[in-house]
Every structure is written in structure tokens, then in C-alpha cells.
C-alpha positions in Angstrom: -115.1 78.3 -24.5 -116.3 78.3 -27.9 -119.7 79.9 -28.8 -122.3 78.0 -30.2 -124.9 80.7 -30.5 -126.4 84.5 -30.3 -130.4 84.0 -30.1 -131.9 87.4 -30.8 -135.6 88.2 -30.8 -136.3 88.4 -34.8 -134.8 84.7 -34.9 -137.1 83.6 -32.4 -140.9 85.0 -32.7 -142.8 85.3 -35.5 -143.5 88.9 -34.8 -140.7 90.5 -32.7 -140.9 94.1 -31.0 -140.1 96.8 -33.0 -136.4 97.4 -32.8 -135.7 100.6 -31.1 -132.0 102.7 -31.7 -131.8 103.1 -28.0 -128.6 101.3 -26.4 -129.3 98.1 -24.7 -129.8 98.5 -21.2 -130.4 95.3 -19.7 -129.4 92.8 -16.8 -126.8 89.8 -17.3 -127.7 86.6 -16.1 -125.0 83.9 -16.7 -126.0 80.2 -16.1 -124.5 76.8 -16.4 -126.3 73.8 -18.5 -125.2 70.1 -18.9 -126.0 67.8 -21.7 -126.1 64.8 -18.5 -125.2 61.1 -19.1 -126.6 58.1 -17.2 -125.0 54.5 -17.5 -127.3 53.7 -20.2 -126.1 56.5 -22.5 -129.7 58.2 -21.7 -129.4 62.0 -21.4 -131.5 64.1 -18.5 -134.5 66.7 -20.1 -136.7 68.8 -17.9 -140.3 68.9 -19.1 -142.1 71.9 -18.0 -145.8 71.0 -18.7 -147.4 74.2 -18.1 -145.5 75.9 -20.7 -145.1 73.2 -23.2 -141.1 72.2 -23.7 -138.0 70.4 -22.5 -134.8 71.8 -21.4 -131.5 71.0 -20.3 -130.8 70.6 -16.9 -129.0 74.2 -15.6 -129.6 77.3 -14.3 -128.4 80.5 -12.8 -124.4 81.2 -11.6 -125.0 82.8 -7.7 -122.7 84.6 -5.8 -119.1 83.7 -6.0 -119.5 80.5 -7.9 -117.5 79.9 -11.3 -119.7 77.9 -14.2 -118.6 74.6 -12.9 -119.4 74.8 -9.0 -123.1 76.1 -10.5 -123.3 73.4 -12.7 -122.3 71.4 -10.0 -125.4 72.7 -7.6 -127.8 72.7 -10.7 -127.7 69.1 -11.9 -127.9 68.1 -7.8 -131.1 70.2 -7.3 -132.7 69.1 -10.5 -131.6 66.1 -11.4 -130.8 64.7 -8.2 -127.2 63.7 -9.2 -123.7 64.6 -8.3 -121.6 64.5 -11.8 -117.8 63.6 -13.0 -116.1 63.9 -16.3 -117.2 67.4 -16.7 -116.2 68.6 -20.7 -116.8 71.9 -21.8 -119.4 72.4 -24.8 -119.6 75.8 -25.6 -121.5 79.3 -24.7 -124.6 80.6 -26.0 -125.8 84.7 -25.8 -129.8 85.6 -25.5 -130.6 89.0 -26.4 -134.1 88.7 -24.5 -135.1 92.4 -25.2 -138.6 92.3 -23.9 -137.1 90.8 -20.4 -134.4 93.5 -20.8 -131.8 90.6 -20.2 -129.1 89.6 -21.9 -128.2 85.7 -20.5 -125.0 84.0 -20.9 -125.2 80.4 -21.0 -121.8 78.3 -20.4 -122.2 74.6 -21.5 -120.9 71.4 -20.5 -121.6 68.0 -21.1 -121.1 65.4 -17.5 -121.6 61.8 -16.4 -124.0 60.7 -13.6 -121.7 59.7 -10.4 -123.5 56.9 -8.3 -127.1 57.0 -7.8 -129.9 59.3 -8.1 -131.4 61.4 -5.4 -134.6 62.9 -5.4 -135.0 66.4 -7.0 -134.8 69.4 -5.1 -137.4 71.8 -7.3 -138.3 75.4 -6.1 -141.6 76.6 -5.5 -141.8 77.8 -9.0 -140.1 74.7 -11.0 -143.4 72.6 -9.2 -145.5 75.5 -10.1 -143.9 74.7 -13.6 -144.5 71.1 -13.7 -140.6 70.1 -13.8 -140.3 66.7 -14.5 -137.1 64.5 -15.2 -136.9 62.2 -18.4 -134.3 60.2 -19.0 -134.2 59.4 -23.0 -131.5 59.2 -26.6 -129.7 62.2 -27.6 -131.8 61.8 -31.1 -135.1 61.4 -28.7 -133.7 64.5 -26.9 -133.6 66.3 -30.5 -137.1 65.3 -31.6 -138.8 66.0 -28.8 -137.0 69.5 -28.7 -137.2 70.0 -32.6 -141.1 69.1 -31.3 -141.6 72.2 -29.0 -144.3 74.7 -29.0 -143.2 76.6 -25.7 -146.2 78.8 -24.6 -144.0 81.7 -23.4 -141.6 84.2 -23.8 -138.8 82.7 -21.9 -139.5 79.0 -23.2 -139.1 80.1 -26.8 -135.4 81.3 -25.7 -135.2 78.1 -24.2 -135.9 75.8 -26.5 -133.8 77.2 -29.3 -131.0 77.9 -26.5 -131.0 73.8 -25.7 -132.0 72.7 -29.1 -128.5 74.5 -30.5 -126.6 73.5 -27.6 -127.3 69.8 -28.0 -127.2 69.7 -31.8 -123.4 71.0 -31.4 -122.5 68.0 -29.6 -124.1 65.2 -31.9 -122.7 66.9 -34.4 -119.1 67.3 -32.9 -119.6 63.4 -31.8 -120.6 62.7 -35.0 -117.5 64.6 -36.7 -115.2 62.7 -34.0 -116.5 58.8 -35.0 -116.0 60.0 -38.3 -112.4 61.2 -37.6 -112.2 58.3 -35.2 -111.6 59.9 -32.5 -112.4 58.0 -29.3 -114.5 59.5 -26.2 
């Protein structure tokens, strides 16, 4: 898979910590994320309202699941839909120093398969204020570009989905050019 991005700290805040010459010590989180198609060409965004941004639907890889079986489990929980015509994206690393974390994020774009369920949010994604849109790739961008996450994490976030989904309008925009059908 190709990478589409390292996020570190200093390209993140406006004032990161200061940099230490100790060794990273830190825990790995890998996840799975999906830029998610409905019949209408309309891609899924989360919007957590009590920290201000969007993201992609995705989240962490448990147990003895590979990227796809979590991707898989993800879009289902918080989307509500089971997914076909999985295509790998790309991967993006987070250095998250202040979390101590460094998060692998393996990306994939998918197609709705039959009808939506209800969501299946935790406890802390209602806490959150997880709620599903349904809008354009170039509204997807704006309203991402648009962001002013009110936390740690959501800065990550933002910037994690932001270059996650302008690597596929570009790379659809590259293959129309080259006129390449998809």
C-alpha cells in the first residue's frame, strides 16, 4: 500500500511541544478508514459536534482482524452499511507525541451494498455527537478544508482525512485525464 502521509506534531499545531532527543516510546494503533460511496455518488462523513470536525468513517484494527475484516466491522457500526468493491487507497503515519501513539491508518475507498442500517455508536461516539452526512467528494473537501477541531486528537484527524481524500480526487482526477475508466 502506498503512503499518502506522515502527520507529525510541528505540521499540525501552531505551537508543538518541545522536541525532546529521547527515543520514541509510544503505542501503535493501526486502524482502517473508507472514503464510502452511496448510489448517488455521495460519500459518508462523521461529524463530531462537540469537538468541531468531520471524519472518515474507520476506526481501530482488534484482535486478529486484517485491515479489511476492520474496515468491514467499522463502516457497519458507523455507517450502518455492509460494503463491496473494496480498493486500496493508501496509508497514513501519526506521530501523536503528546498521546505517546504512533497510529497507522490503512485506507480504502468501498461502495454501499443494499440498504442502510441504523448506526451502532459507542458510548463515547454519542458522547461525541457522531452524526452521518452523506454529501460530494468537493463538499467532503470544503467542509474538511473548513475544520477547526477543538482537540488534540481531532487536529490529527482532520489533516489525516483531509490528505487521505485529496489523494483520491486527485488520483480520479489524474485517471479521467488519462482516461482511465472506474
Amino acid at each position: 500500500m502506498k503512503l499518502i502521509k506522515e502527520l507529525y506534531e510541528t505540521e499540525i499545531l501552531e505551537t508543538p511541544a518541545e522536541q525532546t532527543q529521547e527515543p520514541l516510546r509510544c503505542f501503535v494503533r493501526k486502524a482502517s478508514r473508507a472514503i464510502l460511496y452511496n448510489d448517488q455518488g455521495q460519500i459518508a462523513l462523521l461529524f463530531v459536534s462537540k469537538d468541531h470536525y468531520h471524519k472518515l468513517p474507520g476506526g481501530g484494527i482488534e484482535g486478529n482482524e486484517d485491515a479489511t475484516q476492520a474496515l468491514r466491522r467499522e463502516v457497519l457500526e458507523e455507517v450502518g452499511a455492509t460494503i463491496i468493491g473494496i480498493e486500496e487507497l493508501g496509508l497514513t503515519i501519526e506521530y501523536r507525541d503528546q498521546q505517546n501513539m504512533l497510529q497507522i491508518s490503512y485506507s480504502f475507498t468501498a461502495k454501499v451494498d443494499g440498504a442502510l442500517r441504523l448506526p451502532d455508536y459507542t458510548d463515547e461516539e454519542i458522547e461525541s455527537g457522531f452524526t452521518l452526512k452523506w454529501v460530494t467528494p468537493s463538499e467532503a473537501l470544503h467542509l474538511l478544508k473548513s475544520d477547526q477541531p477543538a482537540i488534540y486528537a481531532g487536529k490529527f484527524i482532520r489533516s489525516r482525512d483531509l490528505s487521505i481524500l485529496e489523494a483520491h480526487v486527485w488520483g480520479m482526477s489524474r485517471n479521467r485525464k488519462a482516461g482511465v475508466a472506474r
